[in-house]
C-alpha positions in Angstrom: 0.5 -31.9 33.5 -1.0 -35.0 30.9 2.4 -35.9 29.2 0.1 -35.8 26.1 -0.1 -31.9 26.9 3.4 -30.8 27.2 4.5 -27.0 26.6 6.1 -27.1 23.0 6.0 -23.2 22.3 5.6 -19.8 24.2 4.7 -16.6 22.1 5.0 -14.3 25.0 2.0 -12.3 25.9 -0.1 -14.0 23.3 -0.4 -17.4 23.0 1.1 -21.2 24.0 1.1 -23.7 22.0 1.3 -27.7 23.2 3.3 -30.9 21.4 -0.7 -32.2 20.9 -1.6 -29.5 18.6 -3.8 -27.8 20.9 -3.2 -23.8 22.3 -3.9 -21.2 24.7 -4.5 -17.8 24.0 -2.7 -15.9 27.1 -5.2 -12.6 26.6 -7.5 -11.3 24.2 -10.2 -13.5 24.8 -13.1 -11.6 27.1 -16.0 -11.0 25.4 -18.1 -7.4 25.5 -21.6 -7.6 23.6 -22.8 -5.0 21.7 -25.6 -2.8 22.5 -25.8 1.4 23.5 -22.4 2.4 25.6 -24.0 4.9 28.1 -20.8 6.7 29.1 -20.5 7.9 25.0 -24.0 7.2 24.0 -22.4 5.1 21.2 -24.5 2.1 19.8 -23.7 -0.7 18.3 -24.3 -4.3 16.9 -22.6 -7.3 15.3 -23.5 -8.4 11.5 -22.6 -11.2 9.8 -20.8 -9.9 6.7 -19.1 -12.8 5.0 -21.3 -16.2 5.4 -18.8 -18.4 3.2 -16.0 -17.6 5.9 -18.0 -16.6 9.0 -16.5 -13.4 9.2 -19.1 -10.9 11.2 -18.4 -6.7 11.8 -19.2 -5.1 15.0 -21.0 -1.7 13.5 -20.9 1.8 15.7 -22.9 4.6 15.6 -23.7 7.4 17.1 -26.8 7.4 19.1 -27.6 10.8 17.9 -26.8 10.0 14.2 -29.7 11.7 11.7 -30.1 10.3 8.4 -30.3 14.0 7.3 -26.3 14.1 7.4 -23.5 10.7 6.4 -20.8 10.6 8.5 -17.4 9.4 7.6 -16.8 5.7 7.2 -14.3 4.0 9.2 -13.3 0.2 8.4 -11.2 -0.8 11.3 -8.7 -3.8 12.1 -7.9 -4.5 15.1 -4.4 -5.2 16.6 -3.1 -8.1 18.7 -0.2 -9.6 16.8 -2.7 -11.4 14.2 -3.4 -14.2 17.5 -5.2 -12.6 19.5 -8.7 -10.1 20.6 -11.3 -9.7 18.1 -14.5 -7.4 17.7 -15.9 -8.2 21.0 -12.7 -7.9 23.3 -13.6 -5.4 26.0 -10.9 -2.9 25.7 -11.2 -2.5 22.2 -15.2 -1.9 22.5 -14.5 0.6 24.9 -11.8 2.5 22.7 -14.3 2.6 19.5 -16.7 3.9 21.5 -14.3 6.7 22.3 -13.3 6.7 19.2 -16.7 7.0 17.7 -17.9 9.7 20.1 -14.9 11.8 19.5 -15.1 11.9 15.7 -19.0 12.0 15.1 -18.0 8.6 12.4 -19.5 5.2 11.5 -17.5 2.5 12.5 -17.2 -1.2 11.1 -14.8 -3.3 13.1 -14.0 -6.2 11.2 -13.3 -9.8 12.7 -11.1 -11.3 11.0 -9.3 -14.8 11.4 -6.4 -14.8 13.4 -3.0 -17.2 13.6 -2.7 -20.0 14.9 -6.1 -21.2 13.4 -5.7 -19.8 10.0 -2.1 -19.3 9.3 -1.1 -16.0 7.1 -2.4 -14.5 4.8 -5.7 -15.1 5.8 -6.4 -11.6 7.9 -5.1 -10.0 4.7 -7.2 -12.0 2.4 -10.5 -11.2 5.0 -9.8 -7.4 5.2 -9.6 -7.5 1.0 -13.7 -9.6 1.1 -14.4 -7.0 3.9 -14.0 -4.2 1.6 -15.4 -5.9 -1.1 -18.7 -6.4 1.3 -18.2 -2.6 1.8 -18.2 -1.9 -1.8 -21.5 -4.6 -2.2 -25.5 -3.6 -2.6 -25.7 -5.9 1.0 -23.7 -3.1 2.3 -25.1 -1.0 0.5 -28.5 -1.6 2.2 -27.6 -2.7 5.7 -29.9 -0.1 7.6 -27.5 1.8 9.6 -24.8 2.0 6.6 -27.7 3.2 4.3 -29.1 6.0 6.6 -25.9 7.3 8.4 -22.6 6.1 6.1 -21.0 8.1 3.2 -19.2 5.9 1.2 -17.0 8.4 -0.7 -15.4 9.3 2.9 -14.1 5.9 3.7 -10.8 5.4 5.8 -9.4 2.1 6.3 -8.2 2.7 10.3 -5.9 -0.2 12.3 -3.7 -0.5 15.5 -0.5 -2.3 15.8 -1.3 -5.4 12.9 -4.5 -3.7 11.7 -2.3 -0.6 11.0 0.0 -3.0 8.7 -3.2 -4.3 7.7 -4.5 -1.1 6.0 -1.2 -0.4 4.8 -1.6 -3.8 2.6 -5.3 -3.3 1.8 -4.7 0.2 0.1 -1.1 -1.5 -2.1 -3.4 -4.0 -2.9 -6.1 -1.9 -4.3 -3.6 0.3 -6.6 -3.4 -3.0 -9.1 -6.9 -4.2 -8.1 -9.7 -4.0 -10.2 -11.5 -3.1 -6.8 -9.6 -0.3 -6.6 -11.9 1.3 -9.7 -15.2 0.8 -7.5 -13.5 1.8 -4.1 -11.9 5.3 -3.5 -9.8 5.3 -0.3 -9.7 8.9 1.1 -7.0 8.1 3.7 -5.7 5.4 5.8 -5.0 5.7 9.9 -2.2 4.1 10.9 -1.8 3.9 14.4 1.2 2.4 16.2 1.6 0.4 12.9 3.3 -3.2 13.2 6.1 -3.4 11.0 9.7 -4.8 11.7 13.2 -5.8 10.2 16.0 -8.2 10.0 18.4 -5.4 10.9 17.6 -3.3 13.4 17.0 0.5 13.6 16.6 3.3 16.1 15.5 2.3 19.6 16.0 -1.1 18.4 19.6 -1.4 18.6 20.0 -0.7 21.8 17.3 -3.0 23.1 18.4 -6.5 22.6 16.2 -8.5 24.4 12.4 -6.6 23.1 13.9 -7.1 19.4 14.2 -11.1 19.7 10.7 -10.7 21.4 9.3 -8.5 18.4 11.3 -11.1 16.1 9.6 -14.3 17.8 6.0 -12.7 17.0 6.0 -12.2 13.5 8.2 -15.6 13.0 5.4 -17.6 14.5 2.6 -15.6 12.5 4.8 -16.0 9.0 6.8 -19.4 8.2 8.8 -17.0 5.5 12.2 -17.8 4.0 12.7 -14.3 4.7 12.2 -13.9 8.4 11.5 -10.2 9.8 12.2 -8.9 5.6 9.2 -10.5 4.4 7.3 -7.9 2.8 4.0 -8.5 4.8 6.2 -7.3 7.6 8.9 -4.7 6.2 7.5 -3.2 3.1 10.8 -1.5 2.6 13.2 -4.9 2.5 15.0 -5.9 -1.1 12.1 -7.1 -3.4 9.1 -4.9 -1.7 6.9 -2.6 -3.1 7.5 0.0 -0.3 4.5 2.7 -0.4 4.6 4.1 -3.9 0.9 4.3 -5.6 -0.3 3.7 -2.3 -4.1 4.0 -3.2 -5.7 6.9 -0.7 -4.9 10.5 -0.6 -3.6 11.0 2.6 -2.4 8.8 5.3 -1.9 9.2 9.4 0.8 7.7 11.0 0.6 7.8 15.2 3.5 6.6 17.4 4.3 6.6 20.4 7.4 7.3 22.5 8.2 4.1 24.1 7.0 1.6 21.6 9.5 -0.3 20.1 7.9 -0.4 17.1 8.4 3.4 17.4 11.0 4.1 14.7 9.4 1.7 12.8 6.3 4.2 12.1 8.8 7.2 11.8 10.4 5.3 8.8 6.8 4.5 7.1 5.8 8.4 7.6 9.2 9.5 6.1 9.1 7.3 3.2 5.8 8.5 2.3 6.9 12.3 2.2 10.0 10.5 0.0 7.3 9.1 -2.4 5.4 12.3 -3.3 2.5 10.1 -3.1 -0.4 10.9 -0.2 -0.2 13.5 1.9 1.8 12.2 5.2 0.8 13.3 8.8 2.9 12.0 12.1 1.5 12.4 15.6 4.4 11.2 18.0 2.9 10.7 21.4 5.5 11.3 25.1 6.3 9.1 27.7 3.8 6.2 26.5 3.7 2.7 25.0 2.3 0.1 22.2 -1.7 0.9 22.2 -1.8 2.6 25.2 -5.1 4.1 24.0 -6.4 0.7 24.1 -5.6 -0.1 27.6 -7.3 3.2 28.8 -9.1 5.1 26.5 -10.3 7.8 28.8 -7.0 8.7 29.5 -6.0 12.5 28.3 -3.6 11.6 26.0 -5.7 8.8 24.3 -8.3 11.8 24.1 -5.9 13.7 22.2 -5.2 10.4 19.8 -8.8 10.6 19.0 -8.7 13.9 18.9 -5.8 14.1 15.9 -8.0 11.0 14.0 -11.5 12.9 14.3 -9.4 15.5 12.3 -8.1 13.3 10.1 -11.4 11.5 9.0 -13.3 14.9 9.1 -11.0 17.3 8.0 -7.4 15.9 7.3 -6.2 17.9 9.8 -2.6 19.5 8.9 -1.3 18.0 5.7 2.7 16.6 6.9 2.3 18.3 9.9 4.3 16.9 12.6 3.0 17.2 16.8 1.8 15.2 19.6 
């Protein structure tokens, strides 16, 4: 290798970084366009949503949407650590098209700008001008939003760091003056990324994935505060935990051999602590971080959809606890 070009920094399985300044993203980076899915008979297409930033959406819709009947909206952030995938990656088209045809639901996938690039909290800041596009006449008017969306049923849905992201995007709007135009109805939370300092649960007794977990968010967040910054553990000393959380009800899905597990659990329970939005848990046997992503036509990624259809339709069980 050019000595120019020497390995300075690995951020196992994401990205590596060279003593030149340069990186590699290790995954994440295949590209899937839009267009009509003909396994789900889900379409969709990519919009440029934010011109002063570049930020685009990746809309789905039902192929058999009327404009006689809105379907729920779902806004949703995508996972990968805040380094890597995007709107386009392959297995993440393929799970909103799942996701889509499960729940009968308008989707906007939002591309936001990821680490190293634009350094934290830049995904936060473009899922806030997101929902501010969301909330615009430009939305407002975009044909497919217009004819199939109902903007009073809109649910702020994330994996892994979109989960965390959603989680941040409804605190923010409970002190926003946004947060008078824009009525959250819930949030999904699936798998949500959150850590610690200290370590709890399944964490205790696994070592080695906690200093892995650790190395991720210390290389998305220079922060004084390490693993307690409050981007990261919104229960450490100084953070606003969930209270005035602004959306009525909130889904929390984790899964049984994600180390982020217990994580989730502690979100969940300190929601029914709050008295705030209704809390719902789906715990999930014998499978990993976003499983659902990796195959979505599995059966139990089925039933995932299957709990957030009823979520975003219905509301399903109100602090009902099942997998």
């Amino acid at each position: 290798m050019d000595s120019s070009k020497e390995i300075l920094l690995e951020i196992f399985p994401y990205v590596r970084v060279y003593n030149n300044g340069t990186f590699d993203r290790l995954a994440g980076f295949e590209i899937a366009p839009p267009g009509l899915d003909p396994e789900t008979q889900v379409e969709s297409k990519d919009v440029l949503i934010l011109p002063d930033t570049g930020i685009s959406a990746r809309i789905y819709r039902p192929s058999s949407a009327s404009a006689a009947t809105k379907l729920p909206l779902v806004v949703y952030f995508h996972g990968g650590a805040f380094i890597i995938a995007s709107i386009a990656d392959p297995k993440y088209h393929a799970s909103l098209n799942s996701l889509v045809a499960e729940s009968n639901v308008i989707v906007i996938s939002v591309d936001y700008r990821r680490v190293p690039e634009h350094p934290l909290p830049t995904a936060y800041d473009d899922s806030y001008a997101a929902l501010q596009w969301i909330a615009s006449e430009e939305a407002r008017s975009e044909p497919w939003l217009r004819d199939h969306a109902d903007f009073d049923r809109l649910f702020p849905v994330g994996d892994s760091g979109g989960a965390n992201m959603s989680h941040h995007l409804a605190m923010r709007l409970r002190d926003d003056v946004l947060g008078k135009r824009v009525k959250l109805s819930g949030i999904g939370m699936i798998q949500p990324y959150f850590w610690g300092e200290k370590p709890i649960g399944a964490e205790v007794a696994d070592p080695g994935r906690k200093a892995l977990v650790d190395s991720w968010w210390r290389f998305v967040c220079v922060s004084d505060k390490g693993c307690d910054d409050p981007l990261i553990n919104p229960f450490a000393d100084g953070a606003p935990g969930v209270d005035g959380l602004a959306c009525k009800k909130v889904l929390v899905i984790v899964s049984e051999k994600d180390i982020l597990r217990d994580r989730g659990r502690l979100y969940y329970e300190k929601l029914v602590e709050s008295g705030g939005a209704a809390a719902e848990i789906m715990e999930i046997d014998g499978e990993d971080h976003v499983f659902h992503i990796f195959d979505p036509s599995c059966k139990k990624a089925k039933r995932l959809f299957e709990r957030v259809a009823a979520f975003v339709n219905t509301g399903g069980d109100d602090r009902k606890k099942g997998a």
